[in-house]
N, C-alpha and C positions, 0 to 999 in steps of 0.2 A: 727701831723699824727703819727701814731704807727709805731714801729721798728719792732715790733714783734706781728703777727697776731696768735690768737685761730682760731685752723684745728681741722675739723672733718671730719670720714669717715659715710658712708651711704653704706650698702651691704657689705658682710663680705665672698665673694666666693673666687674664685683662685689669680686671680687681687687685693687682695684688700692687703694683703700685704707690696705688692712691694709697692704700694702709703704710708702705715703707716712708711714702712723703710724711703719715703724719707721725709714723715710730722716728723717723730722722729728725721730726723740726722738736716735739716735745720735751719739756724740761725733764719730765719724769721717766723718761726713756733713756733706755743707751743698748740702739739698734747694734744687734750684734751680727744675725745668723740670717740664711735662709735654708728649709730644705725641698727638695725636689726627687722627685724616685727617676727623674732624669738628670743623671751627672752634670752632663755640658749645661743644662739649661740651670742646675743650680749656680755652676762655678760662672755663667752669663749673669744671671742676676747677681752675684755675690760681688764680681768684680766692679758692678755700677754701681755701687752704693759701699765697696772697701768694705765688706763683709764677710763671712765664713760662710762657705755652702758645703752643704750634707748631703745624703741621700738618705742619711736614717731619722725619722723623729730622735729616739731616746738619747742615741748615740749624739746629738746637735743638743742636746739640752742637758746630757752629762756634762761633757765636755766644756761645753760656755758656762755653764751655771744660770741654765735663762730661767728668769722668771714668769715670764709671758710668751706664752705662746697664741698668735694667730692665723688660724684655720682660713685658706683661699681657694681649697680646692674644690672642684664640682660636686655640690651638692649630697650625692648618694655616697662621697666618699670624704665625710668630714669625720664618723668615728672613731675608724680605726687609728690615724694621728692624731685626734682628739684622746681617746684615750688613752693611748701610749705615751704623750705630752703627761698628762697630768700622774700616770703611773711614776714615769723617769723625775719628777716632781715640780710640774711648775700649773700654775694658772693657765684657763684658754677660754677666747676670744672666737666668736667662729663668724663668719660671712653670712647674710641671711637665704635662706632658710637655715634655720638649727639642724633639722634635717630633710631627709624626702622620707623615712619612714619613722614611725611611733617606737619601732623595736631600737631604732639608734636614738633616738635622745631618750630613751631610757637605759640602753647602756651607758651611754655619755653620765647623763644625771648621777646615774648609782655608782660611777665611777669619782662624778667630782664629791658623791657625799664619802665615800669608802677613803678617797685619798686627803678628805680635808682641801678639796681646793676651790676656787671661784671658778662661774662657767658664765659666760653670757654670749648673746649674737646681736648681729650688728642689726641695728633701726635705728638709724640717725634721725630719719622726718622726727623723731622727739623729740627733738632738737631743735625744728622749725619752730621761730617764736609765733604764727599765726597758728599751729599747733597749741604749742604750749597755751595762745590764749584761749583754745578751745578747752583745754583740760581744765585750766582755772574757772572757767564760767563756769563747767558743771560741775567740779568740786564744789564750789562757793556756793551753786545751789541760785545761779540766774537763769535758768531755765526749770526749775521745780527737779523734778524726778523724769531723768531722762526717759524718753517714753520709743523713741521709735528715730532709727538709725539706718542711713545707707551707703554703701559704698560702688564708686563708680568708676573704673580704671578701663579708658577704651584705648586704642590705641593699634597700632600694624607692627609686625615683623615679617621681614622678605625671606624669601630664600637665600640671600647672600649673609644675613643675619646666622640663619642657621647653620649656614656651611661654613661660619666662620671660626667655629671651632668644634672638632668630630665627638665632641660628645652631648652638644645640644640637637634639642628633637626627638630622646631617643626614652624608651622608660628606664631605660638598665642607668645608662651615662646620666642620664638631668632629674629624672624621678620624677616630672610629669614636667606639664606647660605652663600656661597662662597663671593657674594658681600659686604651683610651686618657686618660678622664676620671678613670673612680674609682679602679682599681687600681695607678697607678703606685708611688705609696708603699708597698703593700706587697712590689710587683715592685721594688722598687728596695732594700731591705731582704733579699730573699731574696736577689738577686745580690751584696750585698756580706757578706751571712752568711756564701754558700756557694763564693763564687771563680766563673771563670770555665765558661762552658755548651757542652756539647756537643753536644747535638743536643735539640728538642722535639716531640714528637706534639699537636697541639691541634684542639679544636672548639668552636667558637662559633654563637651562632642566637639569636633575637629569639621568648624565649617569650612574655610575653602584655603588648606595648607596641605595638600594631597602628598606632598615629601617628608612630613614629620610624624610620628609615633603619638605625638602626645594633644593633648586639647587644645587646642586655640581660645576656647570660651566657655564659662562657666556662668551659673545664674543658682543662688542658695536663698533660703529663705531662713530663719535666723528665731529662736525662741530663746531670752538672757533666762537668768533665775531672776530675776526682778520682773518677770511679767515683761518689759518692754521685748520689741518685735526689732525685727533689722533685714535689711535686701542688700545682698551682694551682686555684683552685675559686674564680669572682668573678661577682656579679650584683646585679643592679641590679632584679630579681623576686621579693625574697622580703619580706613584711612583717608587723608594725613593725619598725620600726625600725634598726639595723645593728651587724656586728662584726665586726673587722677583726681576723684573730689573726696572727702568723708562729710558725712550731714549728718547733724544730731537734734532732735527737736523734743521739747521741753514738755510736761503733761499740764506748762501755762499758755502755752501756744509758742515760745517762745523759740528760735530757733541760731544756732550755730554751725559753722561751716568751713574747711578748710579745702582750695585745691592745692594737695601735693603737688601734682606735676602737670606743665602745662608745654605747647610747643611743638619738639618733635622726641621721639625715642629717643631715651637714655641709653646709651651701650656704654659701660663701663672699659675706659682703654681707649675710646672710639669715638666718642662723641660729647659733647656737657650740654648740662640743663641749661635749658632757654631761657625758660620765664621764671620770673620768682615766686618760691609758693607763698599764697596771700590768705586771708579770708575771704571766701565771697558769699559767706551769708551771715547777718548777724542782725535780728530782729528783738534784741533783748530789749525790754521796756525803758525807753531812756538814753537808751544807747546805739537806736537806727542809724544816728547823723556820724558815729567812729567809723563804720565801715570805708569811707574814703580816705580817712587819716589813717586805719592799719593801714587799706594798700598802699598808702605813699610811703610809710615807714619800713615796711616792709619789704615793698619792692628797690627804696633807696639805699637800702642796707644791703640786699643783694647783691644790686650790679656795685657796690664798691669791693666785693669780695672778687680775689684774681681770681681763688680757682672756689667757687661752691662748693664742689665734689668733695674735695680734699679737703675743707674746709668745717665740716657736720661731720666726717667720720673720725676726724680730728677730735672736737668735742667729745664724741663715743668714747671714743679710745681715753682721752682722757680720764674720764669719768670713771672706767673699768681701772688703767691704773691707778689712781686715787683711793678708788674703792680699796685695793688691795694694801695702801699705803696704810690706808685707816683703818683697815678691818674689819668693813662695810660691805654689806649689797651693793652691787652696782644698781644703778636706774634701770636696767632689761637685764635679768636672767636667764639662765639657761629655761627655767620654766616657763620664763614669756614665749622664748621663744616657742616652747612645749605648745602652747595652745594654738599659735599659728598653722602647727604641723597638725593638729586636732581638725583644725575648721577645713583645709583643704583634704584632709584623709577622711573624712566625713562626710564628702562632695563627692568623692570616689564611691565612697560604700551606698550611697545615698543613690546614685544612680543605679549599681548595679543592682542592688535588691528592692528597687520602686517605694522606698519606708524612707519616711523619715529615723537620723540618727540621735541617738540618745547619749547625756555623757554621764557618768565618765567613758573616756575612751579605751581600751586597752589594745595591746598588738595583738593582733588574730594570726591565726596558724593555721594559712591558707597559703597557696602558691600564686594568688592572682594579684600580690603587690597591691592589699585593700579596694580592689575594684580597677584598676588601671586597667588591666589586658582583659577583662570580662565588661566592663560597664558604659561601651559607648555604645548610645543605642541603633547606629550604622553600622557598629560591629569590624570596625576600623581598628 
């Protein structure tokens, strides 16, 4: 089995970067390629990093022999090079959302089962060790049977946000807003808190971003297969600045807490996170008086990292190559990412037909993009 796996990127916008920093620094990597369906702007990237640039998927991963391949491009168009990657035969890696619609990460899926190969997307917050001490409390079972769970991601995007690249804002280009762009990470953290979903009520609507297509804000209400309940609450209208929390609370009263992201907006290429994600609730029996020692740990270990960013998607990425060294699941699959793409296409459907959604989910064989251009109720 190889020690050291051929990475390539695919899409060369704000994100794509931070993933070459960590295919460049990794022991298990040896950054080879990039491609781009824009020449110049491949052979621009290829030249800063002493790399090959493409235009074609199959054709950059014949020819190199890559083994990895990494998905950057905008969201509604991560399949078609996803699946072409893994046809031409290598592994892939894709940026979060897995997708903006159910019918592509099930091509994706059925592709990486058909070709025998690994698929996962990026969620680094699992990564965050005040994360991670969330997931151990409730595996371990310090808060009884998780009982009732919320997520809370407020935050503003301007109009110069949006114009900073022509295909955010739009349903075709980005596949929706606030859920499908900013919320995955914390919707992807509730699902793997809280186990699998049983049915969800949502509504979404574009309050005051009059130049974009897509939602600004969403509010769902949340029924697991365990009986516990859960509230989403995500926008992209509230300002300054932002905070991203997950809360989970225990059927002993007990409760846990992470805030992901604190400070001002994350633009990936543009800007770095501020604050460090901490705990800021942890009332387990016994354990009230830690909550000052995580934040100082946690916060102290931050600011000695140069770059955070680069730093969690590092770890990812690692873990995916690894995985494929040893002939493992990675830690987030292609199916995690499957259920993120569930809870916001669910929020769509959810508003346009006034019912709550039931799962499982499948792709419907409608023209209305699961409720996006029928389901705001201004009709926007």
């Amino acid at each position: 089995m190889k020690e050291k796996l051929k990475t390539a990127l695919v899409g060369v916008g704000k994100v794509t970067d931070i993933h070459a920093a960590a295919l460049s620094r990794l022991d298990e990597s040896e950054f080879t390629a990039v491609c781009s369906s824009k020449r110049e702007k491949a052979e621009a990237f290829a030249g800063k990093y002493k790399i090959k640039g493409y235009t074609d998927v199959s054709e950059m991963v014949q020819k190199e022999g890559v083994d990895v391949v990494v998905i950057c491009t905008p969201h509604p168009f991560h399949k078609e090079p996803a699946v072409a990657a893994m046809e031409a035969g290598t592994h892939v890696l894709i940026e979060k959302p897995f997708a903006s619609t159910l019918e592509d990460c099930d091509a994706m899926l059925e592709a990486a089962e058909k070709y025998n190969r690994q698929i996962g997307v990026i969620c680094q917050r699992r990564w965050y060790k005040p994360v991670q001490r969330v997931k151990y409390a409730i595996d371990s079972g310090k808060i009884g049977r998780p009982v009732f769970a919320t997520v809370n991601m407020l935050g503003w995007r301007d109009e110069k946000y949006y114009n900073s690249d022509p295909w955010r804002g739009s349903w075709k280009d980005e596949g929706g807003g606030v859920l499908v762009n900013q919320a995955p990470h914390q919707l992807d953290l509730l699902q793997w808190f809280m186990g699998e979903i049983d049915e969800l009520y949502g509504i979404w609507s574009n309050l005051n971003h009059p130049y974009i297509e897509v939602e600004d804000t969403a509010v769902a209400i949340i029924r697991f297969r365990s009986g516990a309940i859960g509230n989403i609450i995500v926008s992209n209208s509230m300002k300054p600045g932002i905070y991203g929390k997950v809360h989970v609370h225990g059927e002993n009263g007990a409760s846990v807490g992470v805030q992901t992201d604190g400070g001002a907006m994350f633009v990936a290429g543009m800007s770095n996170i501020l604050e460090p994600p901490v705990n800021d609730l942890w009332t387990i029996p016994g354990e009230e008086n830690l909550l000052k020692d995580f934040i100082k740990e946690d916060s102290d270990f931050f600011l000695s990292l140069k770059n955070p960013v680069e730093y969690f998607h590092e770890r990812q990425i690692e873990d995916f190559l690894q995985a494929i060294i040893d002939d493992r699941k990675p830690l987030i699959t292609g199916r995690d990412g499957r259920v993120t793409v569930e809870i916001f296409t669910a929020v769509y459907r959810s508003t346009r037909d006034h019912t709550p959604v039931k799962w499982p989910l499948f792709p419907e064989n409608r023209t209305d993009m699961d409720g996006r251009l029928t389901g705001n109720p201004e009709g926007e």
